[in-house]
C-alpha positions in Angstrom: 83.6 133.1 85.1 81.2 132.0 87.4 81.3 132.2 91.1 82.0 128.3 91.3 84.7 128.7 88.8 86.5 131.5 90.2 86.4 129.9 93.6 87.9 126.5 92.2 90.5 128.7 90.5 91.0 129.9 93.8 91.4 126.2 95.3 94.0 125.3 92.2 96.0 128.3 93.1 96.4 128.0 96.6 96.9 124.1 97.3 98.6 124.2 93.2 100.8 126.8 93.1 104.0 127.6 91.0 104.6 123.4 91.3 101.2 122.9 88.5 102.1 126.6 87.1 99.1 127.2 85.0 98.7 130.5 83.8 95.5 132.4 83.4 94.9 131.0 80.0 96.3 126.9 80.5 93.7 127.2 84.1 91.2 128.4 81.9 91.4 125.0 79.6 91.5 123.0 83.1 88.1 124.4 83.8 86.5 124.0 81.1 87.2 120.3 80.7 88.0 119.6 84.0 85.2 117.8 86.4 84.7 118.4 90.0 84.1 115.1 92.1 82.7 115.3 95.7 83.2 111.3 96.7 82.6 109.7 100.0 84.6 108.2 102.2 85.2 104.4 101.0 84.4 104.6 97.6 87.2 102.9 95.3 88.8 105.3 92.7 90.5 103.2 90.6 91.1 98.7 91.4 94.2 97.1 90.0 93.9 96.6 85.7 91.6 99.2 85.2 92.3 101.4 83.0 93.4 105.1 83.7 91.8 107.9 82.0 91.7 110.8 83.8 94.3 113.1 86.2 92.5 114.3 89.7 93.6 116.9 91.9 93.1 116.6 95.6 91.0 120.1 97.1 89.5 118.0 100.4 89.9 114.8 101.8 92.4 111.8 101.3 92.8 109.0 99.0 94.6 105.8 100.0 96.4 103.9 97.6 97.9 100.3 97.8 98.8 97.2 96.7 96.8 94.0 97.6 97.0 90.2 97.6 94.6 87.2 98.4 95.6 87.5 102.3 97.2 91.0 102.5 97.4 95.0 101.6 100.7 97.4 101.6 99.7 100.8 101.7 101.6 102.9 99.3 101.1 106.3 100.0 98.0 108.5 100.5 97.2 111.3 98.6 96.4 114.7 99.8 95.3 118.0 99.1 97.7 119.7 97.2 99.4 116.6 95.8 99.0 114.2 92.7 98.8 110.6 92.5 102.3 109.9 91.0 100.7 106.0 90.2 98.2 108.3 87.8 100.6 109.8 86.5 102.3 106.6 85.6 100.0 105.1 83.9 98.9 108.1 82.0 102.1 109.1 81.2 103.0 104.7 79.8 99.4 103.9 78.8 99.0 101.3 81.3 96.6 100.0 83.7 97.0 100.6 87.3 98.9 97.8 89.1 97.3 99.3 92.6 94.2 100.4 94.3 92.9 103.6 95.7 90.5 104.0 98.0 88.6 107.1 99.3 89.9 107.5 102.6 88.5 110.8 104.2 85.8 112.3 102.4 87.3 113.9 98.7 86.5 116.7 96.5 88.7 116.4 93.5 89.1 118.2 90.5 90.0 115.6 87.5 91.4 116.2 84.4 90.6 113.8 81.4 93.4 112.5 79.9 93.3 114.5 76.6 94.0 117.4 79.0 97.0 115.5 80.9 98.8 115.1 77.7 98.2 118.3 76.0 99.2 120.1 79.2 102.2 117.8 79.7 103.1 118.4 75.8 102.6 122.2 75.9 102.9 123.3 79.7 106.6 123.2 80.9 105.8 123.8 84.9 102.9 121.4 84.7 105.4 118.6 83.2 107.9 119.6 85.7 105.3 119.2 88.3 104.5 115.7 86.8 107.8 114.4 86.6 108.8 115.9 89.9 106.4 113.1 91.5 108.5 110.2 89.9 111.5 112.1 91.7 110.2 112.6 94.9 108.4 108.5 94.6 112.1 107.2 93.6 113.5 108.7 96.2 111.6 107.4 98.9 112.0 104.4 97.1 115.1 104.5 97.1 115.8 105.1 101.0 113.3 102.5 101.7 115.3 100.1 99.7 119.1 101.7 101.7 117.3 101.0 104.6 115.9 97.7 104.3 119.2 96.3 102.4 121.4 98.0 104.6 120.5 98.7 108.2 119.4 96.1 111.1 115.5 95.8 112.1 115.9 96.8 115.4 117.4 100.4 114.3 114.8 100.8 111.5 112.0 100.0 114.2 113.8 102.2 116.8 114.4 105.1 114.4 110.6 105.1 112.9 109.5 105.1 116.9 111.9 108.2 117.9 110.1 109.9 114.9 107.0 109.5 116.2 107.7 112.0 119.2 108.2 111.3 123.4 105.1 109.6 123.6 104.3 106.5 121.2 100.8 105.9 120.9 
């Protein structure tokens, strides 16, 4: 391996751990057809109905992904390191396009993984598929409480509850 390689192994290992689980030989197949990406700050990854083909993994920075109109944007979630865009793994996993943006938000380097890779390490790799469907878990259940509290509690509690989670001091 060479010193690049064994320090992105390095990277994978620490932010990836036991929830991507790839063993000495399935990390050996991520490098060799994986792609390192250093992208700056504002540069789109991926515009709603374009296709998906490839599965990144977030070393530096921040990606910002959302859903836009004619007249206004919902951010969805950002992605950072050590986590996985679970809208990639959506499409990849359905064979869709992506119904949402992502944006570079902080300066990124990002390891991505072509799709053949995706799917033969979802097909053969049980901790990397348990990683991957362990984002739609932890998506729906955010979901899911977004939904409980928006159906279910009043506006004012919702507004006072997000402010006494921001701390003493609301900035």
């Amino acid at each position: 391996m060479t010193a690049d390689a064994v320090e992105l192994a390095a990277a994978l290992r620490t932010l990836y751990p036991a929830r991507v689980g790839l063993g000495e030989a399935a990390l050996g197949r991520v490098l060799a057809h994986a792609q390192v990406l250093q992208v700056p700050a504002g540069t789109s990854m991926f515009g709603e109905g374009s296709p998906c083909r490839q599965f990144p993994l977030v070393l530096e920075g921040s990606i910002r992904v959302a859903k836009t109109s004619d007249d206004r944007e919902l951010q969805l979630y950002r992605v950072s390191p050590g986590e996985s865009c679970v809208l990639t793994s959506s499409c990849l996993v359905g064979g869709r396009d992506y119904p949402a943006s992502g944006v570079v938000e902080r300066d990124a380097r990002l390891v991505v993984l072509p799709k053949p890779v995706f799917d033969e390490l979802l097909a053969t790799h049980a901790p990397f598929r348990q990683y991957v469907f362990s984002l739609f878990a932890e998506r729906l259940t955010d979901m899911m409480a977004l939904v409980e509290a928006v159906a279910f509690h009043k506006l004012d509690r919702r507004i006072a509850a997000a402010l006494l989670g921001r701390g003493k001091v609301v900035g």
